[in-house]
Each structure stands twice: as C-alpha cells, then as structure tokens.
CHARMM-style PDB file with segment names, atoms N, HN, CA, C and O in Angstrom:
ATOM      1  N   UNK     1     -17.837   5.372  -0.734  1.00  0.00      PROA
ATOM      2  CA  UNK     1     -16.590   6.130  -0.635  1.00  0.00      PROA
ATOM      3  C   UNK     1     -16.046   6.368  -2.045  1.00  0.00      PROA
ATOM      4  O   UNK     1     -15.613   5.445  -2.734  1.00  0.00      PROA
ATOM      5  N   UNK     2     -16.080   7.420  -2.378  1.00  0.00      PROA
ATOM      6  HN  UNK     2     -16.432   8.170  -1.818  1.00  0.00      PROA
ATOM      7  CA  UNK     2     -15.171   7.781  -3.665  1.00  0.00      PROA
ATOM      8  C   UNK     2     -13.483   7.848  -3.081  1.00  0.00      PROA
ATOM      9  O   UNK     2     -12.782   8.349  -2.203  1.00  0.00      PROA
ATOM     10  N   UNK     3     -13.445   7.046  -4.147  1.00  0.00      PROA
ATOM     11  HN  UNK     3     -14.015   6.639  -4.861  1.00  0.00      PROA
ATOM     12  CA  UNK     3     -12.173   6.327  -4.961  1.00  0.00      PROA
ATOM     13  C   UNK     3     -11.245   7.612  -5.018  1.00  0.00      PROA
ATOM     14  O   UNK     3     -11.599   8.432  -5.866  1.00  0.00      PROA
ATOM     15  N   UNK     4     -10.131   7.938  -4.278  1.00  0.00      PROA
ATOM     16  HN  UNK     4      -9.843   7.272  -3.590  1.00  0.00      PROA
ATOM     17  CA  UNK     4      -8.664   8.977  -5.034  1.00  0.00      PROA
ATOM     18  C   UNK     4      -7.817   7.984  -5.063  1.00  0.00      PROA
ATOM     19  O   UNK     4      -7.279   7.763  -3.978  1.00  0.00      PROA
ATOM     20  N   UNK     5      -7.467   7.206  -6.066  1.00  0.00      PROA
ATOM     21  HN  UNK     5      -7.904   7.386  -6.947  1.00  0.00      PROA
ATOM     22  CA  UNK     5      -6.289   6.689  -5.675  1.00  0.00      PROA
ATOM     23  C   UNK     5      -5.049   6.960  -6.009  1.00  0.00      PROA
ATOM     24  O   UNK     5      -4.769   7.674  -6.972  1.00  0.00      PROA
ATOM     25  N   UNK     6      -4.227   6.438  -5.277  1.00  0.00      PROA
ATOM     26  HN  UNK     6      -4.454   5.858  -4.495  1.00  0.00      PROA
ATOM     27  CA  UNK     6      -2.703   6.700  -5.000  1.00  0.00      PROA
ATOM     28  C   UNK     6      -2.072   6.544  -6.439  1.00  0.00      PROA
ATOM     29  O   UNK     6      -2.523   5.818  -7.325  1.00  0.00      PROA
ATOM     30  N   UNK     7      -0.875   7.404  -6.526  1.00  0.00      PROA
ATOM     31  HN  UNK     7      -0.509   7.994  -5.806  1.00  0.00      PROA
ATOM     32  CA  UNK     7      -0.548   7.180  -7.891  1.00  0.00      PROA
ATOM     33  C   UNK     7       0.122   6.037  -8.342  1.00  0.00      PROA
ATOM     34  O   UNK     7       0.293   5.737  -9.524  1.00  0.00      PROA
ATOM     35  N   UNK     8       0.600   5.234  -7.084  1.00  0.00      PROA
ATOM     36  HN  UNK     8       0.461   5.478  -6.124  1.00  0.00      PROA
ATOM     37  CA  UNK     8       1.353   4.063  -7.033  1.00  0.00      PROA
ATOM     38  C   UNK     8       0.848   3.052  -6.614  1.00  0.00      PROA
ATOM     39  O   UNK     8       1.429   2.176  -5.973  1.00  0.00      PROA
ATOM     40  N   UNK     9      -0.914   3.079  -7.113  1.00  0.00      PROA
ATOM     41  HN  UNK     9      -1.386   3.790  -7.634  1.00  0.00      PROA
ATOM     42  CA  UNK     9      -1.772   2.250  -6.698  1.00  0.00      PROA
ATOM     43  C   UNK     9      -2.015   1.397  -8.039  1.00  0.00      PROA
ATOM     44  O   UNK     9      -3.046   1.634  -8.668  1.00  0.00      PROA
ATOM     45  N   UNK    10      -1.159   0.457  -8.495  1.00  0.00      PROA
ATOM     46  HN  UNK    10      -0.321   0.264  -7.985  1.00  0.00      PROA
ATOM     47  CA  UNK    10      -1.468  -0.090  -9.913  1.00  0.00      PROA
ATOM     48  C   UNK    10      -1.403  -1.227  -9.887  1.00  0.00      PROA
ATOM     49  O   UNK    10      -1.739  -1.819  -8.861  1.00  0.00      PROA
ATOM     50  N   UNK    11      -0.840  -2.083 -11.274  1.00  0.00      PROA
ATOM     51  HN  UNK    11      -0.568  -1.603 -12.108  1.00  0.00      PROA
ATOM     52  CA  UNK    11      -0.648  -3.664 -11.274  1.00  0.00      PROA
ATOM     53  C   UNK    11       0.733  -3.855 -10.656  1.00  0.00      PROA
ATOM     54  O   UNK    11       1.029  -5.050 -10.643  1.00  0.00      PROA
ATOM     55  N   UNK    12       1.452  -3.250 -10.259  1.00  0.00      PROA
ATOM     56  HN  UNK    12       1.212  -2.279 -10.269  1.00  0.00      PROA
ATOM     57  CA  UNK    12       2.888  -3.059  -9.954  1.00  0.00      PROA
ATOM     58  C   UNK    12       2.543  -2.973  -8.123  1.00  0.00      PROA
ATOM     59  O   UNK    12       3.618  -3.114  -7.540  1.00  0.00      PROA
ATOM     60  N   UNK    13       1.760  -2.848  -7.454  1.00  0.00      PROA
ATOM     61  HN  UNK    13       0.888  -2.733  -7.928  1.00  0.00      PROA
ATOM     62  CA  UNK    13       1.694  -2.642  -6.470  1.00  0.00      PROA
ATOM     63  C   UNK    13       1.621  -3.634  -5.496  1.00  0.00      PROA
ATOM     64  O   UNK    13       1.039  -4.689  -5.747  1.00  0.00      PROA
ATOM     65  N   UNK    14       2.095  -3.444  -4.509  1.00  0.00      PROA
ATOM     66  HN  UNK    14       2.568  -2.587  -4.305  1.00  0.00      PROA
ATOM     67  CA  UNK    14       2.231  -4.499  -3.598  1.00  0.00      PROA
ATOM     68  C   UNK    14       0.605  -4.850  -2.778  1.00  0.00      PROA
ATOM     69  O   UNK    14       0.014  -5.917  -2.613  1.00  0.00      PROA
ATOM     70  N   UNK    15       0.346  -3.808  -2.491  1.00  0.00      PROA
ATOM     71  HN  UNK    15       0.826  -2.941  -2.625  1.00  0.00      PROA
ATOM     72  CA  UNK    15      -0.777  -4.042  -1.632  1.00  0.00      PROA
ATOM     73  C   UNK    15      -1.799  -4.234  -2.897  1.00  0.00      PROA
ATOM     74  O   UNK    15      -2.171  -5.407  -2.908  1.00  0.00      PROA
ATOM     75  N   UNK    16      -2.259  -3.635  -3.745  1.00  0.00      PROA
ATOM     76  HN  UNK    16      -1.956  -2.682  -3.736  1.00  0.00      PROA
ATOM     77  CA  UNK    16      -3.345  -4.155  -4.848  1.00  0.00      PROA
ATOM     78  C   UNK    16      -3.120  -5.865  -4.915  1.00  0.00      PROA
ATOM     79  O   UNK    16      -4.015  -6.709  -4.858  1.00  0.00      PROA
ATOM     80  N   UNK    17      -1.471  -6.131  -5.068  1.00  0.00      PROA
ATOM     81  HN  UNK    17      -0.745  -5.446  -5.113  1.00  0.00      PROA
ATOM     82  CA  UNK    17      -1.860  -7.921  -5.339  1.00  0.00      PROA
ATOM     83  C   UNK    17      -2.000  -8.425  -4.315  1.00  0.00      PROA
ATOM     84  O   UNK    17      -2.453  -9.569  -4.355  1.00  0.00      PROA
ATOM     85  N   UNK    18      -1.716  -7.887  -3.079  1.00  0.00      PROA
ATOM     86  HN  UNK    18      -1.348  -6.958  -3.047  1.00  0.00      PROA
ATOM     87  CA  UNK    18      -1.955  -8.989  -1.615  1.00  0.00      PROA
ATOM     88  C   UNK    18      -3.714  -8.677  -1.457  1.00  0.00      PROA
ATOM     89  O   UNK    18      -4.438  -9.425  -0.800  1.00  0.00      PROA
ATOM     90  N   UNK    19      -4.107  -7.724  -2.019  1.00  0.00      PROA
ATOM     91  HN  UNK    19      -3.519  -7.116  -2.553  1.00  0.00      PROA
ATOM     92  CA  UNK    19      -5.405  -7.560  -1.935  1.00  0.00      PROA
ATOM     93  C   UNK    19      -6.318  -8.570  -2.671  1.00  0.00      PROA
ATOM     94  O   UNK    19      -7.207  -9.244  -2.151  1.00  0.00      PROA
ATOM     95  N   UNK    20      -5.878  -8.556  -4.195  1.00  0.00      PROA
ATOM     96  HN  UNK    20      -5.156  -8.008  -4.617  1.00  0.00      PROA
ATOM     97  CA  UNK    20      -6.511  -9.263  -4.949  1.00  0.00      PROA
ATOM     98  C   UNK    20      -6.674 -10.573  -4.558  1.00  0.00      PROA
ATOM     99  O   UNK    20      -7.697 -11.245  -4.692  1.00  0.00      PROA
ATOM    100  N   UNK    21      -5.168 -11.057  -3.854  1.00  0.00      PROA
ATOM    101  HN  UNK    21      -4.337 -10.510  -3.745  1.00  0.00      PROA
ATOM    102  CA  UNK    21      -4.970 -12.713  -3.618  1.00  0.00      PROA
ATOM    103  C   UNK    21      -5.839 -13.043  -2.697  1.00  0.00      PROA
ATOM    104  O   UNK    21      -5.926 -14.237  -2.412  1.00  0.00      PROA
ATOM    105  N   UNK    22      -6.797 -11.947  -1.926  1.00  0.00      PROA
ATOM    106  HN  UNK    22      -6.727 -10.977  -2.158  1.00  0.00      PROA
ATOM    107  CA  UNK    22      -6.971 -12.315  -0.671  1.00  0.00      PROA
ATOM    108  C   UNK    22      -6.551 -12.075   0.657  1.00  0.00      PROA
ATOM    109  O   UNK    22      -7.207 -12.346   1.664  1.00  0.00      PROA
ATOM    110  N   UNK    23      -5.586 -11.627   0.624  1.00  0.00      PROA
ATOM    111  HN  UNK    23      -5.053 -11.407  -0.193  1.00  0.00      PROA
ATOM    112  CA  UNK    23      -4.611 -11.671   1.719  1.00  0.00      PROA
ATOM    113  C   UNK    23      -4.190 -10.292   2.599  1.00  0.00      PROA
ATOM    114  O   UNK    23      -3.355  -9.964   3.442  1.00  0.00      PROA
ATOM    115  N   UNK    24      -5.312  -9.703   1.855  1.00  0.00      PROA
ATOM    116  HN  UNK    24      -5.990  -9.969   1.171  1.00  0.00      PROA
ATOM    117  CA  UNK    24      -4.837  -7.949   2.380  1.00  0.00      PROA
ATOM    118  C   UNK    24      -6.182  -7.207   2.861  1.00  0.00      PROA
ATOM    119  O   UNK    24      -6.836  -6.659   1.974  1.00  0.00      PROA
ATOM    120  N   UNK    25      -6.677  -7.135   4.243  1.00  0.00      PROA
ATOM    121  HN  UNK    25      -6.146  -7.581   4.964  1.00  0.00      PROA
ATOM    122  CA  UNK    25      -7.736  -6.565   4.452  1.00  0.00      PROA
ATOM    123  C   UNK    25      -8.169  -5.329   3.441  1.00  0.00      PROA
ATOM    124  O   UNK    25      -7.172  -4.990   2.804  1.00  0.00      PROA
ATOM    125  N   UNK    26      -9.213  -4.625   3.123  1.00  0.00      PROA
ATOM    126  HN  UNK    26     -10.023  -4.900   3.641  1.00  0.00      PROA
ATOM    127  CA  UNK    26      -9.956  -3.645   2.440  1.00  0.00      PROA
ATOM    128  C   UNK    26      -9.559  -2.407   3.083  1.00  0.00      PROA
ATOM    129  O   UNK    26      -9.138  -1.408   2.500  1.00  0.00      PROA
ATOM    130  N   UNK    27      -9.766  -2.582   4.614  1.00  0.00      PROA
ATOM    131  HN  UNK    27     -10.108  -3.393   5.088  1.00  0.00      PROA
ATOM    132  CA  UNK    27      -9.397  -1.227   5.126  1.00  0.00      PROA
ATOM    133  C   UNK    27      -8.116  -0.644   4.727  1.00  0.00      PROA
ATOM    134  O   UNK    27      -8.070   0.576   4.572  1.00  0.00      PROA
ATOM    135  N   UNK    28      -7.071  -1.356   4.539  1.00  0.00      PROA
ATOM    136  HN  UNK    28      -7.109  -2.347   4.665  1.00  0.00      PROA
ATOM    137  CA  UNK    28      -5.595  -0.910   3.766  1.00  0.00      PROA
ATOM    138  C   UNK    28      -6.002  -0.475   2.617  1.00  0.00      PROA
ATOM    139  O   UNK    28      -5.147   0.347   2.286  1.00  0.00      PROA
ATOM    140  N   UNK    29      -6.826  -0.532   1.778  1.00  0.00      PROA
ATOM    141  HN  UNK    29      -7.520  -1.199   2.047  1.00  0.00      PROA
ATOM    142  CA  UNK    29      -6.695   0.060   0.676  1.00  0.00      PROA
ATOM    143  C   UNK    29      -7.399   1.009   0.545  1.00  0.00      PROA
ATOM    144  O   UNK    29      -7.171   1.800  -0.370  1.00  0.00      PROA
ATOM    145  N   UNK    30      -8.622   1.231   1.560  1.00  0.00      PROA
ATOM    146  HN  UNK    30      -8.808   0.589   2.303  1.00  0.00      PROA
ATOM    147  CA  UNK    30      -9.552   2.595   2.062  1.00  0.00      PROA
ATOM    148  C   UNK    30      -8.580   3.480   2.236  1.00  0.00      PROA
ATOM    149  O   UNK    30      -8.367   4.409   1.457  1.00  0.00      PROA
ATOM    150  N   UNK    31      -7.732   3.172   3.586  1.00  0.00      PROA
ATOM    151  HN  UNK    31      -7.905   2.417   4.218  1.00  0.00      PROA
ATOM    152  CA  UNK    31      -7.275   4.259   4.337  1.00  0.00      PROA
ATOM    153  C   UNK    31      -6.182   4.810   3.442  1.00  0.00      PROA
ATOM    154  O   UNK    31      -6.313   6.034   3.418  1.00  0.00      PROA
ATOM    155  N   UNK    32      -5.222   4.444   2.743  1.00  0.00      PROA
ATOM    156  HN  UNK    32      -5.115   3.450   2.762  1.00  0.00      PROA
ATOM    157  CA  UNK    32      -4.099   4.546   2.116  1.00  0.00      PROA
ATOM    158  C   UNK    32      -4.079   4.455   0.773  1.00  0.00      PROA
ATOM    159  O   UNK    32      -4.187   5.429   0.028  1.00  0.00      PROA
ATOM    160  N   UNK    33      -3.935   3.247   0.391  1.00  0.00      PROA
ATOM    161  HN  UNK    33      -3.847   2.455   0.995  1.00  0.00      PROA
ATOM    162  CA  UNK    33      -4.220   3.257  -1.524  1.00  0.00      PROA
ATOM    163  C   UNK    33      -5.296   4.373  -2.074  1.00  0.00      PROA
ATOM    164  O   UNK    33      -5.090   5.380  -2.751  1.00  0.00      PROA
ATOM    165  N   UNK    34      -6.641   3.781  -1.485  1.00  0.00      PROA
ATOM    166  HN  UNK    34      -6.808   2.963  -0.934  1.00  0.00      PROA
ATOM    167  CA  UNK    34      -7.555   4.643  -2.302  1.00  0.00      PROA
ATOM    168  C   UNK    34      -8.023   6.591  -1.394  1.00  0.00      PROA
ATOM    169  O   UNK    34      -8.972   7.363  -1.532  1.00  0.00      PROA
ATOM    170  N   UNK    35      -7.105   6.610  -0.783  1.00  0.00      PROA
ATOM    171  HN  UNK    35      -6.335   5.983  -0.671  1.00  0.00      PROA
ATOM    172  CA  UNK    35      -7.340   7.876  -0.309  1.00  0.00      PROA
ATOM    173  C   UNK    35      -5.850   8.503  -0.628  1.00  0.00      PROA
ATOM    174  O   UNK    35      -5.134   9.054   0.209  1.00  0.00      PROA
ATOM    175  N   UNK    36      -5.589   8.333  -1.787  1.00  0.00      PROA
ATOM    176  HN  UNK    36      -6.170   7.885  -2.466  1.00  0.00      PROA
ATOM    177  CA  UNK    36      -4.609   9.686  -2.067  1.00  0.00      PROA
ATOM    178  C   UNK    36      -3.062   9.001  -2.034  1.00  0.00      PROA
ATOM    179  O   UNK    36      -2.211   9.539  -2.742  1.00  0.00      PROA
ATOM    180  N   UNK    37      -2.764   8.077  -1.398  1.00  0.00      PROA
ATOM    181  HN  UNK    37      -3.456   7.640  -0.822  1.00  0.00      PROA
ATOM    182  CA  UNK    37      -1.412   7.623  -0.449  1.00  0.00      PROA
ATOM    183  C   UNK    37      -1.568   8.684   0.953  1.00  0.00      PROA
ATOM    184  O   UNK    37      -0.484   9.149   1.306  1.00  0.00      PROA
ATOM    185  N   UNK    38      -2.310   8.952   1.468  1.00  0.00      PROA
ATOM    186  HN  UNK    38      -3.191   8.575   1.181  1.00  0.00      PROA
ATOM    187  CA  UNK    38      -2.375   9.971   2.961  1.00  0.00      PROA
ATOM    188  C   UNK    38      -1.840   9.349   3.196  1.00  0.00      PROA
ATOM    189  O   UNK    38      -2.049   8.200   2.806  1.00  0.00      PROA
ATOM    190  N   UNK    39      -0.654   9.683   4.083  1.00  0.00      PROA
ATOM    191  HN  UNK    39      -0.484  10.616   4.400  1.00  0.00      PROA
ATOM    192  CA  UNK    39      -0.148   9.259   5.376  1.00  0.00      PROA
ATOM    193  C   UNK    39       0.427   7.632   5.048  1.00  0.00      PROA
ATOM    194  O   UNK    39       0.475   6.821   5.973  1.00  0.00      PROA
ATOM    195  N   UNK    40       0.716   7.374   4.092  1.00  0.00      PROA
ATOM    196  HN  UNK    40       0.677   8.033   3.341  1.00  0.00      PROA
ATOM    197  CA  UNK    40       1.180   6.225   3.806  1.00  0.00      PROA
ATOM    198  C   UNK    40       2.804   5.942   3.747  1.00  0.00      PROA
ATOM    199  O   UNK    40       3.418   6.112   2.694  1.00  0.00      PROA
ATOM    200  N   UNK    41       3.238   5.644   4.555  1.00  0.00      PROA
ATOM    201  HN  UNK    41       2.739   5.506   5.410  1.00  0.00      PROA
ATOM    202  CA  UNK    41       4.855   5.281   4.481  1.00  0.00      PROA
ATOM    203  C   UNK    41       5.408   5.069   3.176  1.00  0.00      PROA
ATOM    204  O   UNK    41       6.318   5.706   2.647  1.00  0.00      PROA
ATOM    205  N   UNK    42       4.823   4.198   2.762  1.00  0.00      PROA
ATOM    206  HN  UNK    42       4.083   3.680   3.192  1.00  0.00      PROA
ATOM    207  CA  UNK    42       5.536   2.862   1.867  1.00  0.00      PROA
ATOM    208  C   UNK    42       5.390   4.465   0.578  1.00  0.00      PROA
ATOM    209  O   UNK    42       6.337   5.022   0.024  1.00  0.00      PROA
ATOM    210  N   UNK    43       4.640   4.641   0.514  1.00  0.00      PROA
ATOM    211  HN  UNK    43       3.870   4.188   0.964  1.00  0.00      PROA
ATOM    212  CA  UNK    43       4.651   6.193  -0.456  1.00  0.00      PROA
ATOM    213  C   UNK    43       5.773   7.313  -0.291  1.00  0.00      PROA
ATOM    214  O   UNK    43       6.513   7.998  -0.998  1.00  0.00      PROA
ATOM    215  N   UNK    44       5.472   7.105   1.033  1.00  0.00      PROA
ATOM    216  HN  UNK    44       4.870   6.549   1.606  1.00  0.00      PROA
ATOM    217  CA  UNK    44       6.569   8.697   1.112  1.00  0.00      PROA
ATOM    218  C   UNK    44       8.096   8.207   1.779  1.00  0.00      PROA
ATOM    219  O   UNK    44       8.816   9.017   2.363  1.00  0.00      PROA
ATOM    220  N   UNK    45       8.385   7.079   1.639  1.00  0.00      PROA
ATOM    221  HN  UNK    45       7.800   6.421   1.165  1.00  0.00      PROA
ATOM    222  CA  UNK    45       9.663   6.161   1.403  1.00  0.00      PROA
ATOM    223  C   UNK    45      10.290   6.407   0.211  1.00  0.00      PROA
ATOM    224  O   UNK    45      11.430   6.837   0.034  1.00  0.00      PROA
ATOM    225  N   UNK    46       9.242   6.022  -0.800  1.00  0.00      PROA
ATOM    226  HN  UNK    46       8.316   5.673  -0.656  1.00  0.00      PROA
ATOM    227  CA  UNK    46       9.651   5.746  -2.355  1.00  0.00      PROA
ATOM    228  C   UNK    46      10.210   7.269  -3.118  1.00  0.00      PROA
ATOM    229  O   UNK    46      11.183   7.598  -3.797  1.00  0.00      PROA
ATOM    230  N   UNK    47       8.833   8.029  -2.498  1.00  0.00      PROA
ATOM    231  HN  UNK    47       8.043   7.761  -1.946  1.00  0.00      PROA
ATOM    232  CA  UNK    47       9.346   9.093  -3.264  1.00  0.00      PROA
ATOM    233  C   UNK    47      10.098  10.042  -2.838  1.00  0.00      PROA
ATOM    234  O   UNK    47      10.593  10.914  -3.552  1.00  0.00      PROA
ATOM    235  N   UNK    48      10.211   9.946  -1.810  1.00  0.00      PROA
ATOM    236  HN  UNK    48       9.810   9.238  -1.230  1.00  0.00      PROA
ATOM    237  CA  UNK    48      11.403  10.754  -1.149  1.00  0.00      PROA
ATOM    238  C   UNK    48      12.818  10.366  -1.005  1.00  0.00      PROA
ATOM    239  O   UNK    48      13.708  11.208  -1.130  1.00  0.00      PROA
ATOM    240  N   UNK    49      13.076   9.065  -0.734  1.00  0.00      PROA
ATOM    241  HN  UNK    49      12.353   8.381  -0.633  1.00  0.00      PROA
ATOM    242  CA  UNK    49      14.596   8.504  -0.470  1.00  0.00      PROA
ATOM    243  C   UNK    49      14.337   7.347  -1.764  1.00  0.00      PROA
ATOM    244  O   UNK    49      15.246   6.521  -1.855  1.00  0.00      PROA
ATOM    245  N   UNK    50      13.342   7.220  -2.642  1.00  0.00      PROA
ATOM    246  HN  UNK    50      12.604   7.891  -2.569  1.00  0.00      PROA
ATOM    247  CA  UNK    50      13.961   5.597  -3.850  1.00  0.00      PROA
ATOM    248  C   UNK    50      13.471   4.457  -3.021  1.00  0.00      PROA
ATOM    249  O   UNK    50      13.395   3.386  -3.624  1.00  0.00      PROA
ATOM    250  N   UNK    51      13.330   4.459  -2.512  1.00  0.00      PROA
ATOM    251  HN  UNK    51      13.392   5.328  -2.022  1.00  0.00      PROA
ATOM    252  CA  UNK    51      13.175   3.459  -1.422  1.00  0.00      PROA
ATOM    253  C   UNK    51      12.042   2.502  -1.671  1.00  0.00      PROA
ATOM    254  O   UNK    51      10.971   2.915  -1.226  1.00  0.00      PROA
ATOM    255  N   UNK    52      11.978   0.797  -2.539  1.00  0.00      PROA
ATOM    256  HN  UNK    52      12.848   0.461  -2.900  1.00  0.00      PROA
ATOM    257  CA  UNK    52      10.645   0.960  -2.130  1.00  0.00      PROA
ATOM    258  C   UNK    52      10.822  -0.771  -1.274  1.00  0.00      PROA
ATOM    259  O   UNK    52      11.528  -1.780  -1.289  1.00  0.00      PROA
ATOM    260  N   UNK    53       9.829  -0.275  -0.716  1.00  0.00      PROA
ATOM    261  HN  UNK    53       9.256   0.544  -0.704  1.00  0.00      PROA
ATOM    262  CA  UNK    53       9.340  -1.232   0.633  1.00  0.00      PROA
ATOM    263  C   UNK    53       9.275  -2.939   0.303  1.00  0.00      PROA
ATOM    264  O   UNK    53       8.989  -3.297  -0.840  1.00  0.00      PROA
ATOM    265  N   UNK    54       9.496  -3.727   1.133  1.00  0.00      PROA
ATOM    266  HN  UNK    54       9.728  -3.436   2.061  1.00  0.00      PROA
ATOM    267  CA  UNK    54       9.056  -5.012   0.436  1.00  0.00      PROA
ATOM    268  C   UNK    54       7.839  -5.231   0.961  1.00  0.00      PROA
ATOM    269  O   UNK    54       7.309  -4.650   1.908  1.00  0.00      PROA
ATOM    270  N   UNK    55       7.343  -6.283   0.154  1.00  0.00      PROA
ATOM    271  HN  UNK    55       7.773  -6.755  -0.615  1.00  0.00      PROA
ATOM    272  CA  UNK    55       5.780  -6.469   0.049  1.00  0.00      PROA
ATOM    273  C   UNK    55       4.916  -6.854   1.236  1.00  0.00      PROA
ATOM    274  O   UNK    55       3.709  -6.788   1.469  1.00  0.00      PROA
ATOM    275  N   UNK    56       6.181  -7.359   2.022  1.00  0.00      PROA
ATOM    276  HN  UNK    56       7.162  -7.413   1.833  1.00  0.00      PROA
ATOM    277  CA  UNK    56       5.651  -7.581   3.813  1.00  0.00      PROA
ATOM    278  C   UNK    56       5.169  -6.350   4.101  1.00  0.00      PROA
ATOM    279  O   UNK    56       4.080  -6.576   4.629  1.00  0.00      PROA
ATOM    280  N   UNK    57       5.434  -4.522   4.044  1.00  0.00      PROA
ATOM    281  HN  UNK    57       6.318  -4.338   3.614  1.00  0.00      PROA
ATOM    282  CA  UNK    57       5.188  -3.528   4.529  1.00  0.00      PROA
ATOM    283  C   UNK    57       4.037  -2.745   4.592  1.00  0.00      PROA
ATOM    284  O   UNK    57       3.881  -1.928   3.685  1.00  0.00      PROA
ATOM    285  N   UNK    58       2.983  -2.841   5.697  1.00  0.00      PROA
ATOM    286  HN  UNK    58       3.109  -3.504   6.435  1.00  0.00      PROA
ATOM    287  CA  UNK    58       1.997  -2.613   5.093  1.00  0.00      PROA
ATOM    288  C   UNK    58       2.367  -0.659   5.318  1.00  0.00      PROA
ATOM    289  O   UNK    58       3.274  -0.159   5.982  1.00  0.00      PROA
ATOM    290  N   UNK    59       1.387  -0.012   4.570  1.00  0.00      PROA
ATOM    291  HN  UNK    59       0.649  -0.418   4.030  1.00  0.00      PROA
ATOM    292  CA  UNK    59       1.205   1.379   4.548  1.00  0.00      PROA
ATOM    293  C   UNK    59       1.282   2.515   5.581  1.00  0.00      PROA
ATOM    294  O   UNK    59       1.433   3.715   5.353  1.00  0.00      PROA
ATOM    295  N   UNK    60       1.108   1.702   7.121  1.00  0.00      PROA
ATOM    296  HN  UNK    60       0.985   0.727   7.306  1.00  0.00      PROA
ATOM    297  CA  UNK    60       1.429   2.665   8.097  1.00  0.00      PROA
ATOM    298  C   UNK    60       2.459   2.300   8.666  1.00  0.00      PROA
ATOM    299  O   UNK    60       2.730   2.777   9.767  1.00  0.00      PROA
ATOM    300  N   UNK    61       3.378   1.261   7.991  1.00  0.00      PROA
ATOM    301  HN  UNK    61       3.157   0.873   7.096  1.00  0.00      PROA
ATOM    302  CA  UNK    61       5.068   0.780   8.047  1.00  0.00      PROA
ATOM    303  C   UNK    61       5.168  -0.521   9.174  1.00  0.00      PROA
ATOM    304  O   UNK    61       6.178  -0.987   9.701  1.00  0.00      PROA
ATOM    305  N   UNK    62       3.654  -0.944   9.344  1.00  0.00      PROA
ATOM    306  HN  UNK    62       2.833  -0.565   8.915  1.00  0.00      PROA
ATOM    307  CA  UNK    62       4.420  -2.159  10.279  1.00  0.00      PROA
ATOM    308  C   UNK    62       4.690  -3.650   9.270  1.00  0.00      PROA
ATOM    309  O   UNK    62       4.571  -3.810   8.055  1.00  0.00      PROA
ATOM    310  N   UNK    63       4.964  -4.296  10.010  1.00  0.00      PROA
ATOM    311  HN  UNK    63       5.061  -4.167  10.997  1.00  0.00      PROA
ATOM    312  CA  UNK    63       5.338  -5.622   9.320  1.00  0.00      PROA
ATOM    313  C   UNK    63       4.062  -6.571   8.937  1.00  0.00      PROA
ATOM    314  O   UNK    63       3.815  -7.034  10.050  1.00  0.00      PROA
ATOM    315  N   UNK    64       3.197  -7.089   8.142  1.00  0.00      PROA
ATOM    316  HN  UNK    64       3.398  -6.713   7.237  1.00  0.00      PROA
ATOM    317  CA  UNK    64       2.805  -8.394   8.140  1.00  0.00      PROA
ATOM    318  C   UNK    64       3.387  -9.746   7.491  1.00  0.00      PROA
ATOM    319  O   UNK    64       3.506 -10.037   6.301  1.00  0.00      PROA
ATOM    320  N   UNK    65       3.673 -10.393   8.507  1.00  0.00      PROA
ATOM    321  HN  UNK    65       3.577 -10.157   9.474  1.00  0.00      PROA
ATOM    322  CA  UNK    65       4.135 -11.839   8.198  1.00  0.00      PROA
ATOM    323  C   UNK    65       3.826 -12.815   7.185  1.00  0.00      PROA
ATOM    324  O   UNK    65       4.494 -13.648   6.573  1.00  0.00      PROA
ATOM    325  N   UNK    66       2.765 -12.510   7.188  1.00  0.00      PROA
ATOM    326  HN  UNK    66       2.222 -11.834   7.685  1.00  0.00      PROA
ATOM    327  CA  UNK    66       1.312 -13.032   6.576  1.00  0.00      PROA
ATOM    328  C   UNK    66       1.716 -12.821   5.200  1.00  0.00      PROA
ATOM    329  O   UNK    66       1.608 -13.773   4.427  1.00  0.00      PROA
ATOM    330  N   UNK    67       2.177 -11.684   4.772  1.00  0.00      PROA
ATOM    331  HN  UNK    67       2.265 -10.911   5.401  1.00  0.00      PROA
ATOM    332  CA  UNK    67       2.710 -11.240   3.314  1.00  0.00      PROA
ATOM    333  C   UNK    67       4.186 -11.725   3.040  1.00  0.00      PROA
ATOM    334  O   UNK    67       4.751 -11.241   2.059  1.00  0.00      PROA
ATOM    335  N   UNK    68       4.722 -12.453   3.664  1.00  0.00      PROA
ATOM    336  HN  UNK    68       4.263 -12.846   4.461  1.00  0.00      PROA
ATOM    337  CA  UNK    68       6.399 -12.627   3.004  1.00  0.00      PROA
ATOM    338  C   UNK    68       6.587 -13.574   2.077  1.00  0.00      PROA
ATOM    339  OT1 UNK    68       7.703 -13.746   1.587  1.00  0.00      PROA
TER     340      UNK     68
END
C-alpha cells in the first residue's frame, strides 16, 4: 500500500504515538492516517471548528478506553 499521509500525521499526533506504543491497531493508520485523513473525524474536527480531539478518539470518532 502506498503511503498518502495525512497532513496531521506527525510526532504531534495522537494516533502515530498510540501506534508506536503499541496500543493502536495498523488498520487505523491504513484507513485514515496513511490514506489522506479520508473520512477521518478527528481531521475534519480540527480543521474545520479548532477542535482537536483527545487522544481517546479514534478517527471514525468512537471512543477507545484503552487510550485514556
């Protein structure tokens, strides 16, 4: 799979460090991080209303616990 990633896919990112730690399945960063931000909440939160998500939020806006 080639890599687009999100522009808010960096060291600053929530899901890159729950990823790194372990703690963040791959498919989150397929479907969302590394495909553009498609369809990603936590993206079109930020840049539309400032808004940004806490680190519990995963990308199609539900909650994981697992991350608080």
């Amino acid at each position: 799979m080639k890599k687009n990633l999100c522009r808010w896919y960096d060291e600053t990112s929530a899901m890159k460090r729950a990823y790194d730690q372990g703690k963040l399945d791959k498919k989150w960063l397929k479907n969302y991080c590394w495909n553009g931000g498609k369809g990603c909440i936590r993206k079109k939160r930020f840049e539309g209303e400032g808004y940004i998500s806490p680190d519990y939020v995963l990308p199609d806006g539900t909650i994981d616990e697992n991350l608080r």
